[in-house]
MDTraj code that builds the backbone (N, CA, C; nanometers):
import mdtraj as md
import numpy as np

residues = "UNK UNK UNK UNK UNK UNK UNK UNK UNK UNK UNK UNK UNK UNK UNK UNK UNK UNK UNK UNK UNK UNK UNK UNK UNK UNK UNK UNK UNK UNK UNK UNK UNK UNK UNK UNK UNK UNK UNK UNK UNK UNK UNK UNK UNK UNK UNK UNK UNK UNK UNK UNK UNK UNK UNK UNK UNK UNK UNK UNK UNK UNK UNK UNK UNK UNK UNK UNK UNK UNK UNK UNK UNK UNK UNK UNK UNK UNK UNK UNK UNK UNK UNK UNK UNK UNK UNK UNK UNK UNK UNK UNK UNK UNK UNK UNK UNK UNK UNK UNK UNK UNK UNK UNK UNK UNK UNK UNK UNK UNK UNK UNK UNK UNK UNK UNK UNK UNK UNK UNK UNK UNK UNK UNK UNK UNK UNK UNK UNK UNK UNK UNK UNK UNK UNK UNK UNK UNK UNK UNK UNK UNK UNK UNK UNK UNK UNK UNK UNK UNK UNK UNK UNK UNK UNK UNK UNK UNK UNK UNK UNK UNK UNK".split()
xyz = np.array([
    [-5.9615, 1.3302, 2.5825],
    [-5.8737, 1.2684, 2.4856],
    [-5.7309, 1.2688, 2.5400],
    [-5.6494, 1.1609, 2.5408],
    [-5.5016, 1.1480, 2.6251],
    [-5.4238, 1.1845, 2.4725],
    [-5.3054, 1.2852, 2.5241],
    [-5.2061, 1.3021, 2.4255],
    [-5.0649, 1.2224, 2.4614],
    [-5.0345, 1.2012, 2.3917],
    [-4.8613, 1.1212, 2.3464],
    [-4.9280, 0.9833, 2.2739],
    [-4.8109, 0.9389, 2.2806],
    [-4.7720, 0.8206, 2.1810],
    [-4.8040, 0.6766, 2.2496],
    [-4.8196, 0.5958, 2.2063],
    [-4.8786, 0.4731, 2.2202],
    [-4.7375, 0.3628, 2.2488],
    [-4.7248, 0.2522, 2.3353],
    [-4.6027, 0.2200, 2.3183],
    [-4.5193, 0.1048, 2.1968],
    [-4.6369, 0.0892, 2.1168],
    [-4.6240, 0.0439, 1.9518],
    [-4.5512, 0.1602, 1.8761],
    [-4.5830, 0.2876, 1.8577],
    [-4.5491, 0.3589, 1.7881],
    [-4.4151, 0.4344, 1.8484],
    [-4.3289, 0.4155, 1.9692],
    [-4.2496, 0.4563, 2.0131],
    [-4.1765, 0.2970, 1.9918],
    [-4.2214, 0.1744, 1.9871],
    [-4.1274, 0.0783, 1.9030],
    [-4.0802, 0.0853, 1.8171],
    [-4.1636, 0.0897, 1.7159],
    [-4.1600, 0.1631, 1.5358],
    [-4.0796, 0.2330, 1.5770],
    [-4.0649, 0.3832, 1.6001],
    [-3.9667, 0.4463, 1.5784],
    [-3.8304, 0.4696, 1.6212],
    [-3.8127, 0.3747, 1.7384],
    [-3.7180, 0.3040, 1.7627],
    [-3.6699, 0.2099, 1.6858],
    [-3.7090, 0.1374, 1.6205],
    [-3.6855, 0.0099, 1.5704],
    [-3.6272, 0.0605, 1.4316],
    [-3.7061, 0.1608, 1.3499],
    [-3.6372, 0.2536, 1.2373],
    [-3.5185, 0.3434, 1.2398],
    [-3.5067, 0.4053, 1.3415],
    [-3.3512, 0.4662, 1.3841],
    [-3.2603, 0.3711, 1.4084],
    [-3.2625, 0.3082, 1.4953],
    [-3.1716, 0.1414, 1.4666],
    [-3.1486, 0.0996, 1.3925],
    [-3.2202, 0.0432, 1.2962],
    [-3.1775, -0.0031, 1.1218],
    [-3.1302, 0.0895, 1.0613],
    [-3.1693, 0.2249, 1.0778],
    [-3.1024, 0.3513, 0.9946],
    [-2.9770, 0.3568, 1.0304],
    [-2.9208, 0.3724, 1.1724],
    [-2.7979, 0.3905, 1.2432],
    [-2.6888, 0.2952, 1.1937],
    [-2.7834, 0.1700, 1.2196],
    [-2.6702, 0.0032, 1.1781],
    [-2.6332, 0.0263, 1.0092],
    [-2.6867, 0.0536, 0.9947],
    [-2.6725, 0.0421, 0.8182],
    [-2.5738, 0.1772, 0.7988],
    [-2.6263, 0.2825, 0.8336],
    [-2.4751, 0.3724, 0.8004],
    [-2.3639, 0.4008, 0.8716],
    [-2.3665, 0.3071, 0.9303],
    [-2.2057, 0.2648, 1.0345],
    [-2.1546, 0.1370, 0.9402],
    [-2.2184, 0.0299, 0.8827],
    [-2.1675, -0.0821, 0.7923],
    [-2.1275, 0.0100, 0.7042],
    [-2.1364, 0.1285, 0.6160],
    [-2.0884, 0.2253, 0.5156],
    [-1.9960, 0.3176, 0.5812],
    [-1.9916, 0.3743, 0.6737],
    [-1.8802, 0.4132, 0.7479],
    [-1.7483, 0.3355, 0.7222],
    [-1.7788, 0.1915, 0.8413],
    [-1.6464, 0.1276, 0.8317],
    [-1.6204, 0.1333, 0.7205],
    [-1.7511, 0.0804, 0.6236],
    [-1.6161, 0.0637, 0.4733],
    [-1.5535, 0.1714, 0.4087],
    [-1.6143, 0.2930, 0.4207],
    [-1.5393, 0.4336, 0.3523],
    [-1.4251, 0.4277, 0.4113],
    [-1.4577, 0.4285, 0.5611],
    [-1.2853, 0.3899, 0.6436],
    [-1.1657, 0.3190, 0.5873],
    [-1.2477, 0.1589, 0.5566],
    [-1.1567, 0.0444, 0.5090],
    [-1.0844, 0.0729, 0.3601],
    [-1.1807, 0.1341, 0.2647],
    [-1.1404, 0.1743, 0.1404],
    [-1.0270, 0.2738, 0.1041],
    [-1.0472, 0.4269, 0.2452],
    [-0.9517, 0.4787, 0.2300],
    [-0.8395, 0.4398, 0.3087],
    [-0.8164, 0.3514, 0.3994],
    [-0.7164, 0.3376, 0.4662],
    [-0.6062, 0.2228, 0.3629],
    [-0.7005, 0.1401, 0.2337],
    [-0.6594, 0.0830, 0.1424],
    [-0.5715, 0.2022, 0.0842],
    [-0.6287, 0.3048, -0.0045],
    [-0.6251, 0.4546, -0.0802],
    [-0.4335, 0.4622, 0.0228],
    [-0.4367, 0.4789, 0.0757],
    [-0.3619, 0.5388, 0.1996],
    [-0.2134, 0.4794, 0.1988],
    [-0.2493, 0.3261, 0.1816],
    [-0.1357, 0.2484, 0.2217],
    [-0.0587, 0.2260, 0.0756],
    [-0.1678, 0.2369, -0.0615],
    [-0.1081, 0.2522, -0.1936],
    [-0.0331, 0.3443, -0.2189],
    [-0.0810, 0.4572, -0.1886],
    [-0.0496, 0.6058, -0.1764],
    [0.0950, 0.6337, -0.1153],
    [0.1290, 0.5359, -0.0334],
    [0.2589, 0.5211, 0.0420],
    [0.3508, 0.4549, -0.0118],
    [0.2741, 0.3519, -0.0940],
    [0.3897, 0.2541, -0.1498],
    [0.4417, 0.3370, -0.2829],
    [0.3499, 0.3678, -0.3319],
    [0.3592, 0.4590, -0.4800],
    [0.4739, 0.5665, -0.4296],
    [0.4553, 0.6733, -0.2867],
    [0.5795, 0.7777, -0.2761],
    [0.7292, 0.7149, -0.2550],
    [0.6952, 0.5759, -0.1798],
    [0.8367, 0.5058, -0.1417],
    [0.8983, 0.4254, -0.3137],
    [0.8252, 0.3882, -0.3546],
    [0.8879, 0.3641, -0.4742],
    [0.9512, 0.5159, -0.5552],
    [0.8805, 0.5748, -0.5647],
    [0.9279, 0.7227, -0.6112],
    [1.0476, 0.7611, -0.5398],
    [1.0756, 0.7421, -0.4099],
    [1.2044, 0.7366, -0.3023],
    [1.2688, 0.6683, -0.3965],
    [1.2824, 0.5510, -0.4083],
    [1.3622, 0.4923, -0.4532],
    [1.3891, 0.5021, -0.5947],
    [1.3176, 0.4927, -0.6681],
    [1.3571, 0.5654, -0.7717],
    [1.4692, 0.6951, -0.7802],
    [1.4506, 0.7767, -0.6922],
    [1.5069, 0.9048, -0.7064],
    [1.6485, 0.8559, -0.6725],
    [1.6214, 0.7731, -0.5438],
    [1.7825, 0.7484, -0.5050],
    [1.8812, 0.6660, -0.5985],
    [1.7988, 0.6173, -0.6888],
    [1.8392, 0.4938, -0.7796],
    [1.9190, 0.6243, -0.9007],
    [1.8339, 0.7508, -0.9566],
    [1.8451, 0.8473, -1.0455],
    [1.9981, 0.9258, -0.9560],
    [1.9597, 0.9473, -0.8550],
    [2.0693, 1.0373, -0.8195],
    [2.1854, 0.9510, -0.7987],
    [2.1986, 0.8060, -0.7883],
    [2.3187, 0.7252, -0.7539],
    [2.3591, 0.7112, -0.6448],
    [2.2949, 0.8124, -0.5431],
    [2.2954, 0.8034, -0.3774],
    [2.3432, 0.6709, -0.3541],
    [2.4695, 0.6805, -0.2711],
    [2.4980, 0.5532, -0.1833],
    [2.5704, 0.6339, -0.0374],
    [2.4956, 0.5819, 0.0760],
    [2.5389, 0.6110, 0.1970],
    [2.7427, 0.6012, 0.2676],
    [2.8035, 0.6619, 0.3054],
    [2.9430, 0.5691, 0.3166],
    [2.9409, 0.4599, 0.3597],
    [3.0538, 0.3773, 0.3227],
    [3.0572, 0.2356, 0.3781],
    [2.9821, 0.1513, 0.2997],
    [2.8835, 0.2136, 0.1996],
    [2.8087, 0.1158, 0.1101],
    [2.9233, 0.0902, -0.0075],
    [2.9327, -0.0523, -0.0496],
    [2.9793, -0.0694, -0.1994],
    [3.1227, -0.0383, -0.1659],
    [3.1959, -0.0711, -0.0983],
    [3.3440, -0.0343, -0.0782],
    [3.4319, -0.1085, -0.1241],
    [3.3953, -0.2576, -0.1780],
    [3.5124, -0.3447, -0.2313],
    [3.5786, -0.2696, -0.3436],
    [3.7022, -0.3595, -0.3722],
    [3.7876, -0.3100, -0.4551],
    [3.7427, -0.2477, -0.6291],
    [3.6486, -0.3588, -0.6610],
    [3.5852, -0.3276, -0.8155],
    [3.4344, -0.3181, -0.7795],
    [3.3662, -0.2816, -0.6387],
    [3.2476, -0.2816, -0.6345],
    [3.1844, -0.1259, -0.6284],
    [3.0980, -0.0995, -0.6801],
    [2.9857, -0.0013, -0.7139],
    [2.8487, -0.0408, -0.6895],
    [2.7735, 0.0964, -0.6453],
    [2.6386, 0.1182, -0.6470],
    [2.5071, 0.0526, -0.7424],
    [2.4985, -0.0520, -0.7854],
    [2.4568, -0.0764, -0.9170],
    [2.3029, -0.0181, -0.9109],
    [2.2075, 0.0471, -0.8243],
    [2.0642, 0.0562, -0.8093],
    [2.0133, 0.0868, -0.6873],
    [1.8886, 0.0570, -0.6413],
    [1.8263, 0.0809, -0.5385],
    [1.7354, -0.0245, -0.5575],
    [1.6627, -0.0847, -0.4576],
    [1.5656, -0.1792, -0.4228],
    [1.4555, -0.1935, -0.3865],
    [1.3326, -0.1511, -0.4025],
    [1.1893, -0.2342, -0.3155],
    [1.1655, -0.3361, -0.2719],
    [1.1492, -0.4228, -0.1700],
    [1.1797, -0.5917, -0.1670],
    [1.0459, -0.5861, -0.0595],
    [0.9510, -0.6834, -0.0972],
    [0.8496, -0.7085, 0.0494],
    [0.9440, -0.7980, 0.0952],
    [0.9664, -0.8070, 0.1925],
    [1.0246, -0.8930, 0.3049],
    [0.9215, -0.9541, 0.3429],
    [0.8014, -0.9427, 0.3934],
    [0.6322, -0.9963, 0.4099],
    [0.5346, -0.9567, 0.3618],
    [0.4524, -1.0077, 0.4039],
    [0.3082, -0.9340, 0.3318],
    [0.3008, -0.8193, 0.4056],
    [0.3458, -0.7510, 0.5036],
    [0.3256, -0.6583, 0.5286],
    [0.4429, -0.5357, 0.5622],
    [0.5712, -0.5962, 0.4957],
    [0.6851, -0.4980, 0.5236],
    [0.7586, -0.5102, 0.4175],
    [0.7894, -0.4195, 0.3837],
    [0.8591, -0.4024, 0.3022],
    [1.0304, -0.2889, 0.3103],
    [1.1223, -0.2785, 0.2314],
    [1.2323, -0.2513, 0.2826],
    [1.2670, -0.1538, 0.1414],
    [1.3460, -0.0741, 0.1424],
    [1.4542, -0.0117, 0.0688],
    [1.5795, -0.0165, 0.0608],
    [1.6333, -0.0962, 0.0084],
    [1.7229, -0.1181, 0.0293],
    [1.9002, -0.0720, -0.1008],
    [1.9877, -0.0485, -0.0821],
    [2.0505, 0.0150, -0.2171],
    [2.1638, -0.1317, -0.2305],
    [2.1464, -0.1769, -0.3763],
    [2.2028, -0.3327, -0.4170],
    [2.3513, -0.2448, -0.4960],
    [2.4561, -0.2939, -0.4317],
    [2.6131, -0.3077, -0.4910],
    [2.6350, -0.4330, -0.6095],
    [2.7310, -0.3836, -0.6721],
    [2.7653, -0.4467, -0.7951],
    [2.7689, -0.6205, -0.7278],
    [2.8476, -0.6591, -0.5901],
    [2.8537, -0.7993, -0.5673],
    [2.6998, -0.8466, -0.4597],
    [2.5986, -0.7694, -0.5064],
    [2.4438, -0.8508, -0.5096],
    [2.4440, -0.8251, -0.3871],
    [2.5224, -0.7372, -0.2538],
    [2.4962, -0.7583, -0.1211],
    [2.3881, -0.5719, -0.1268],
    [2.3222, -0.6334, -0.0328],
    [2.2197, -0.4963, -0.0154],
    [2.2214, -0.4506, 0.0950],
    [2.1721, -0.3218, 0.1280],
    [2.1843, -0.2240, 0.2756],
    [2.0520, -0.1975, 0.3008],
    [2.0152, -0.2137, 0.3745],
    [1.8604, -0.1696, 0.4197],
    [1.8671, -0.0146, 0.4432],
    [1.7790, 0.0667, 0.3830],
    [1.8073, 0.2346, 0.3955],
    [1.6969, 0.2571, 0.5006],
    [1.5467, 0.1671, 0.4724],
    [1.4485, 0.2252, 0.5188],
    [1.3496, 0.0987, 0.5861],
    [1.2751, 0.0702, 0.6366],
    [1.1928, -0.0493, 0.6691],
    [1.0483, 0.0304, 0.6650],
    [0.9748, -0.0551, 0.5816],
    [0.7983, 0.0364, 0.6415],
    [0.7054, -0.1046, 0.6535],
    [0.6145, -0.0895, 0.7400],
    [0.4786, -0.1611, 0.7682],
    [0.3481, -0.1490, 0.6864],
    [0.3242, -0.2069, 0.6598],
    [0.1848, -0.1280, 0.5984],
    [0.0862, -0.0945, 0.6585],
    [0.0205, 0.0329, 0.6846],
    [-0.1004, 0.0399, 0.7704],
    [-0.2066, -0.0485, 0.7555],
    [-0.3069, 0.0305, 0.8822],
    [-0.4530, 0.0153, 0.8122],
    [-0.4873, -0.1764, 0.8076],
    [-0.4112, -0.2621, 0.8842],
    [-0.4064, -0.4045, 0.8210],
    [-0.4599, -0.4517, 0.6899],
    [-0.3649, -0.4126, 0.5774],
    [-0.3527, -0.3917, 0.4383],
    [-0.2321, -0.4746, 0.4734],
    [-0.2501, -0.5943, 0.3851],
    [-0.1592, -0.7082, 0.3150],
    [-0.0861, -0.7071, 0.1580],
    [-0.0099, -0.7536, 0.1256],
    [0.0316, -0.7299, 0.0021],
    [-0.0303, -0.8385, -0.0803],
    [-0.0854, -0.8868, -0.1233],
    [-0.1485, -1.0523, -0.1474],
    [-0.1570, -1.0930, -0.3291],
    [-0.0490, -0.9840, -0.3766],
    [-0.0436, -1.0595, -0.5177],
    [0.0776, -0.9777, -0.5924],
    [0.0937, -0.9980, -0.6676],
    [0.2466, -0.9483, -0.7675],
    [0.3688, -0.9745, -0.7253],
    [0.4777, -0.9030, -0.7679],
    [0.5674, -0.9699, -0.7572],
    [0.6427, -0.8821, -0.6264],
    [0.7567, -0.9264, -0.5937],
    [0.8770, -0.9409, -0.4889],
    [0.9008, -0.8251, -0.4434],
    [0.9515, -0.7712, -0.5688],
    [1.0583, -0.6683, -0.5264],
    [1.0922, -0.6286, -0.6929],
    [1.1378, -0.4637, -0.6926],
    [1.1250, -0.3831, -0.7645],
    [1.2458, -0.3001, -0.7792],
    [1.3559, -0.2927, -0.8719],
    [1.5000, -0.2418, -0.8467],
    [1.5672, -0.1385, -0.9542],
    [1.5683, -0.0577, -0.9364],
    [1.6289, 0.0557, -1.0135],
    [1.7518, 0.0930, -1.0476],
    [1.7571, 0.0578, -1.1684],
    [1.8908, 0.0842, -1.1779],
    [1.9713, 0.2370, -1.1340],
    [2.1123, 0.2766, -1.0903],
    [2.1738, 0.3445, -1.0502],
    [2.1818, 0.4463, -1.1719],
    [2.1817, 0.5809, -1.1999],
    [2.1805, 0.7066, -1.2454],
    [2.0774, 0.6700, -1.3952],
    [2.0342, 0.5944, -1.4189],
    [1.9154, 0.5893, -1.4978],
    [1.7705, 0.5674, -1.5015],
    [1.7561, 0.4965, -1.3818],
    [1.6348, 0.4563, -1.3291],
    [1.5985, 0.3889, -1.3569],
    [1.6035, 0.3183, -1.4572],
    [1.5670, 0.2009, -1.5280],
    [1.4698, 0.0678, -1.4782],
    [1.3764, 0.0069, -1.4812],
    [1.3124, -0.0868, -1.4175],
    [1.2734, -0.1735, -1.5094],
    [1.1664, -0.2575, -1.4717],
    [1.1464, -0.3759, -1.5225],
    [0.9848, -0.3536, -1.4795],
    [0.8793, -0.4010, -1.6029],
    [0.7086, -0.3659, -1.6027],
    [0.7193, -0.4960, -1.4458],
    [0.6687, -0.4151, -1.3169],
    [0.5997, -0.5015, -1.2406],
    [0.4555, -0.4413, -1.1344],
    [0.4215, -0.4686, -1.0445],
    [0.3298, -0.4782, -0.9866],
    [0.2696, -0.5155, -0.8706],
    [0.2553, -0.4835, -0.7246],
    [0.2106, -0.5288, -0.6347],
    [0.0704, -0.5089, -0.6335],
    [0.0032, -0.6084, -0.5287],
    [-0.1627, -0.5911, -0.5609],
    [-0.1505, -0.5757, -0.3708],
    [-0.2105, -0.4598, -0.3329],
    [-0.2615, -0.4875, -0.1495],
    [-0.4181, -0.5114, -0.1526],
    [-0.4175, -0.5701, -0.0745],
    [-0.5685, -0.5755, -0.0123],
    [-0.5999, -0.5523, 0.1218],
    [-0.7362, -0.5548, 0.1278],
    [-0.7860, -0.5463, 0.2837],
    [-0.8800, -0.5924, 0.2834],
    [-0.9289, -0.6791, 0.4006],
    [-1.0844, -0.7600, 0.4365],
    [-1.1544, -0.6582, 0.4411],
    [-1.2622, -0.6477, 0.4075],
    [-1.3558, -0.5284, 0.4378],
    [-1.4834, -0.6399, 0.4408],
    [-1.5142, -0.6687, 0.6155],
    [-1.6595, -0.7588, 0.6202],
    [-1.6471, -0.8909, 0.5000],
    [-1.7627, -0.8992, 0.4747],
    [-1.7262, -1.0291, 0.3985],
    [-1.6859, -1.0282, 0.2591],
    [-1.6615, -0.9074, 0.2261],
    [-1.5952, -0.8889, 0.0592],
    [-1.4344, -0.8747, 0.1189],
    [-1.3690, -0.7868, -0.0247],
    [-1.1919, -0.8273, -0.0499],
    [-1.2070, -0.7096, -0.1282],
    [-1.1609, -0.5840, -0.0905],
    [-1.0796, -0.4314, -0.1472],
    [-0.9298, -0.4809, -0.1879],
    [-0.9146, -0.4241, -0.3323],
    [-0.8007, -0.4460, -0.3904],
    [-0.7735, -0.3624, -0.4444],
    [-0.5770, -0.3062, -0.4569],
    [-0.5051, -0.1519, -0.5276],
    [-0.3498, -0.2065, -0.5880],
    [-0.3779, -0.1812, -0.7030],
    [-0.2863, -0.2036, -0.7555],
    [-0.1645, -0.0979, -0.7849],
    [-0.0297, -0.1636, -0.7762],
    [0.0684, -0.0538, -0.7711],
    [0.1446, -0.0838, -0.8666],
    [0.2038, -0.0196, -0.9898],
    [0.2412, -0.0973, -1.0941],
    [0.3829, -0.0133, -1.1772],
    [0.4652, -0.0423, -1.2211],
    [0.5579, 0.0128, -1.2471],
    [0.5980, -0.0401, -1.3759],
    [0.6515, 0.0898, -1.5080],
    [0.7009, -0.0042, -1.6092],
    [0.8131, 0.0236, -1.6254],
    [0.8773, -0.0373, -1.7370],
    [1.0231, -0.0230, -1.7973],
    [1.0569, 0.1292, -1.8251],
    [0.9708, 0.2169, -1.8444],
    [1.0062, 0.3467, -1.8676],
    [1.0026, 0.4182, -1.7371],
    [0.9609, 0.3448, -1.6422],
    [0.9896, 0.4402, -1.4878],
    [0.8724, 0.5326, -1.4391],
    [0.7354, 0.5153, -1.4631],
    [0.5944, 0.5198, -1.4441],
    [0.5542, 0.4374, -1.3285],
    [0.5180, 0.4780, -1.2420],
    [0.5062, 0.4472, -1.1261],
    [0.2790, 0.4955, -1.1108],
    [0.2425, 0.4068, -1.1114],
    [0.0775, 0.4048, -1.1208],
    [0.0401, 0.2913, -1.0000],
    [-0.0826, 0.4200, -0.9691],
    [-0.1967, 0.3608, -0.8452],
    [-0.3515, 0.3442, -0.9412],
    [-0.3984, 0.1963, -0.9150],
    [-0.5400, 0.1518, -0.9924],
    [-0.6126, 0.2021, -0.8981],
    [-0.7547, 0.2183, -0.9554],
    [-0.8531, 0.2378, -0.8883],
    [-0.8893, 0.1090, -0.7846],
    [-0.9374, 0.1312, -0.6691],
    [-1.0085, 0.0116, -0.5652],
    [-1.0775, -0.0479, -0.6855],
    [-1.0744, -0.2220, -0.6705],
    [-1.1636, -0.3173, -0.6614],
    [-1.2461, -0.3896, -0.5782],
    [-1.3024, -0.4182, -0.5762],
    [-1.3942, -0.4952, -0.4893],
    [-1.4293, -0.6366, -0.5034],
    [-1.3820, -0.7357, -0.4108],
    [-1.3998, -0.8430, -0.4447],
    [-1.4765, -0.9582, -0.3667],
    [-1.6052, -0.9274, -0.4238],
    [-1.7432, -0.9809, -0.3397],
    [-1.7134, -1.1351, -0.2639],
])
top = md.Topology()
chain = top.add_chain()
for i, resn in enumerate(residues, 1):
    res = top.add_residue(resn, chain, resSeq=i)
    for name in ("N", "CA", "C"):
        top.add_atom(name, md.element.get_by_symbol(name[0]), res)
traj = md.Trajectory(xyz[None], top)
């Protein structure tokens, strides 16, 4: 009687580790893609909180706001692109200073809400808005919402998924 395996049954079980392997690497990348989404919200949410604070404390750098009747009026969030965004601190005559520049990781786009987000100077004060990022993930669309209201609440949504 010959012992080992037949070369059908060393296909088979080749052929089953392969599909097993491929399939939890397609779930890999996406745990990847989902948190690197998680990641880049997570960033925008602390930089708004930056700004906020600087907006609360009235922080202005020297040389900012120096005209004769001009003042600090706030601080700024502004996407400049879908993928950069700026901090910037806005003077009473509407001219702004760039404090900070960031990228967004992870190739995470900004792809819905609004502009830019501005705090008023020693109150904090804002206006209800909202950025939406996304990321391609294969042939669906991961989406995180970042949302801010008039009372100065600064909120990260849960991932969506958009088949």
């Amino acid at each position: 009687m010959k012992q080992g395996y037949s070369l059908i049954e060393v296909l088979v079980a080749v052929t089953i580790i392969s599909v097993l392997t491929g399939s939890s690497l397609v779930g890999y990348n996406r745990f990847q893609g989902r948190q690197g989404l998680k990641s880049a919200g997570e960033q925008l949410v602390s930089d708004l909180r930056l700004t906020q604070a600087k907006a609360l404390s009235g922080e202005k750098a020297t040389g900012w706001c120096q005209g004769a009747n001009e003042s600090l009026t706030g601080w700024r969030l502004v996407f400049t692109s879908s993928t950069v965004y700026d901090i910037r601190g806005v003077c009473s005559s509407a001219a702004t200073t760039t404090f900070k520049s960031i990228t967004l990781p992870n190739s995470v786009t900004k792809s819905g809400g609004g502009s830019s987000v501005d705090f008023a100077a020693v109150n904090g004060t804002t206006t209800d808005n909202g950025f939406v990022l996304s990321r391609q993930l294969g042939t669906s669309v991961s989406q995180i919402t970042v949302t801010t209201t008039s009372a100065g609440l600064i909120k990260l949504s849960p991932i969506t998924d958009i088949p």
